[in-house]
N, C-alpha and C positions, 0 to 999 in steps of 0.2 A: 701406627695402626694399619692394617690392609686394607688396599684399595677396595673400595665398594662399586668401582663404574660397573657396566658390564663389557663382558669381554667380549672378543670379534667374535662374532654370527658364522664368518667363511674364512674361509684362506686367504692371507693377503699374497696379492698377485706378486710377490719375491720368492714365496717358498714354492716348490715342488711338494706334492702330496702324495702320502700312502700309509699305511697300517702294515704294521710288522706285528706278525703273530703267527701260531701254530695252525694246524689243522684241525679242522672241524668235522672227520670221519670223510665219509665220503661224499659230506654234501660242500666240504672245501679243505682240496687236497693240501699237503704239504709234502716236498719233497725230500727237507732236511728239517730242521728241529723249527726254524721261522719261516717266513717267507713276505714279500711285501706285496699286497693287494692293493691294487687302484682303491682309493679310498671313495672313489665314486661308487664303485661294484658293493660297500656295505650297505647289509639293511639301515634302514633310516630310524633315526632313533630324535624324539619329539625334545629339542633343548628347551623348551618351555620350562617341562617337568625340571631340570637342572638349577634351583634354587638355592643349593648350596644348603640344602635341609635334609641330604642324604636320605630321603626318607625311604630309597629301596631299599638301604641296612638298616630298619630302621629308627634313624636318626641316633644324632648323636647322645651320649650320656654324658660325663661329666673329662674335662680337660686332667691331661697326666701332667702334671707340675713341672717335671724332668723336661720335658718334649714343647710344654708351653713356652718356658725360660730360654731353651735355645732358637725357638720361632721368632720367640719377641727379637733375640739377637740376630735372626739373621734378617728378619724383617728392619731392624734400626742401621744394618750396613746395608742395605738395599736402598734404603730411606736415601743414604748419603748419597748414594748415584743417582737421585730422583726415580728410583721406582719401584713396586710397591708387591707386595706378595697380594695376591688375591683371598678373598675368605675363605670361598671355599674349600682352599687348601689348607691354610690354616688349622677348621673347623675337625677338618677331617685327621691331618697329621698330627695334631695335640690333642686329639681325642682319644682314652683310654680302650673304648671299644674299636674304633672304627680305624684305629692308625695301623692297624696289622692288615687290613681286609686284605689288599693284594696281594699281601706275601700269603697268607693264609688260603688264599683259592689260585694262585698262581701253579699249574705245572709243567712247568718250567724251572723251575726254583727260582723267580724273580724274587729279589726284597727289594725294601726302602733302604734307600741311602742319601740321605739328603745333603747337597752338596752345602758348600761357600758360594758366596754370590761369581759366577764365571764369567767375562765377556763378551757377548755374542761376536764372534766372527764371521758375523756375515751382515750384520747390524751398527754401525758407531751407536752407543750411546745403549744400548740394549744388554740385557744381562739374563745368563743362563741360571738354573739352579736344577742339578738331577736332582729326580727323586726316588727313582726305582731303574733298578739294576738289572739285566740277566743274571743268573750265576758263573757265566762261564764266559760273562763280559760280552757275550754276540749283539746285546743291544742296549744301550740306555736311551731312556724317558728323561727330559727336563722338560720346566715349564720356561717358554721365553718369553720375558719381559720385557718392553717397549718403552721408552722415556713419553711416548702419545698414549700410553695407559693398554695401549693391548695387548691381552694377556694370552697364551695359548698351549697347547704343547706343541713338542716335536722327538722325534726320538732321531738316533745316530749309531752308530756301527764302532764314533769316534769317544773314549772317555775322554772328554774335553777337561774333566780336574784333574787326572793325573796326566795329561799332555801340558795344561795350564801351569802346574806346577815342576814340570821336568822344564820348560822354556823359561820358568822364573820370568812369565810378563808380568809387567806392570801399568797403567799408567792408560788399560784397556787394551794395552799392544797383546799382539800375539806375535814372537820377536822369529818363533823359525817355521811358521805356517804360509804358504803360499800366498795368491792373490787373493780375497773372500771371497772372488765371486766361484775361486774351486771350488770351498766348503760349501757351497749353496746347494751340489750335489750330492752331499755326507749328510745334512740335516735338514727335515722331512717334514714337513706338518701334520697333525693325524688326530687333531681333537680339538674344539674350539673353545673347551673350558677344561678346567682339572677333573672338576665333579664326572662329566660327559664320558673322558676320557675313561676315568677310575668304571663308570659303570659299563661301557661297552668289553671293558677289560675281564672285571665280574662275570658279565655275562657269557662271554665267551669261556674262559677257563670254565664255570659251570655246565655248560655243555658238551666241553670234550669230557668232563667227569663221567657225565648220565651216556654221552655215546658208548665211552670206553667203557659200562658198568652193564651196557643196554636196556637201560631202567630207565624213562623219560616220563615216569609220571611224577613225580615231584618236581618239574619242568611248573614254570610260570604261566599263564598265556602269554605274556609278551616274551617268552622266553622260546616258547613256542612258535612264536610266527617269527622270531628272528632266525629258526633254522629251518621254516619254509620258504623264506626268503632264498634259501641255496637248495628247495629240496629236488634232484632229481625227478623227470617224469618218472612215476609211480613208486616214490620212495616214502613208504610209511613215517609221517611223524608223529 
């Protein structure tokens, strides 16, 4: 079954943080297709609301059987490492409605790709699973998993399953990777739950939609002060 604790609040003092993402017009530039923002400089977003009831898509409908089946499996080989997919991922990736949302507002052309459980290198005892991809490979998203139950994301520059599976480790080795404490520079903290993460994600790709369209009325209010948060003196929002 997936962990029901709750997950860490902040960044645990090992990872380096930041948010990898596009631009947001001219109220947050980019100068190539990503870029990574001090994750202190984001609007602040309330994880209270982060219940794992998705209810800004909202909420979920009914589980796709397909999508269930391989969750349960990759959650029963997580199991064997002692540690545990979280619900809210769960909730959200075997849900018929709601397992496309990031591919589907991503532009970028991010999709899901949900890995085999990987071993954190930069963690003993910790385990990666991507879940969403670039297209063009510039970044993956995993959630990282803690044998003390903390769950988080991180994203990387590194696809650590097909690097995992060209070194053929086993055994939690990573047999042709430096010291860990190099990769600690490669992999980034940038969300303190799935859910959190998934809607700051949303949100944002929404926004560059309505910049790039120049039509901001179908904008939320919380949608709305998330891009007063960056608006230029006297920049209409």
């Amino acid at each position: 079954m997936p962990d029901e604790r709750p997950e860490a609040a902040a960044p645990p003092a090992r990872f380096d943080t930041s948010w990898c993402a596009t631009d947001l017009g001219a109220y947050r530039p980019c100068r190539f297709t990503y870029a990574y923002y001090p994750y202190e400089s984001l609007p602040p977003l309330d994880s209270a609301q982060y219940t794992g009831a998705f209810a800004w898509l909202g909420g979920p409908t009914e589980p796709a059987p397909d999508r269930l089946a391989a969750l349960d499996r990759l959650a029963a080989a997580l199991a064997a490492e002692g540690v545990a997919l979280p619900r809210d991922f769960v909730t959200c990736l075997a849900d018929a409605k709601l397992r496309f949302s990031l591919d589907d507002v991503s532009v970028t052309g991010c999709w899901t790709d949900v890995s085999e459980p990987l071993p954190s290198p930069v963690e003993p005892g910790a385990f990666l699973v991507r879940f969403l991809r670039d297209q063009q490979d510039c970044v993956h998203w995993y959630l990282h998993l803690s044998p003390s139950g903390e769950v988080f994301v991180v994203h990387s520059s590194v696809d650590y399953a097909d690097l995992y599976e060209a070194e053929d480790g086993d055994d939690g080795a990573w047999p042709g990777l430096a010291d860990p404490e190099d990769q600690e520079d490669t992999i980034l903290w940038c969300a303190p739950s799935f859910e959190e993460f998934a809607h700051r994600f949303w949100i944002e790709n929404r926004l560059w939609r309505a910049l790039q369209d120049g039509d901001l009325s179908a904008l939320s209010p919380q949608e709305h002060a998330y891009l007063r948060h960056y608006a230029p003196s006297g920049t209409p929002t």
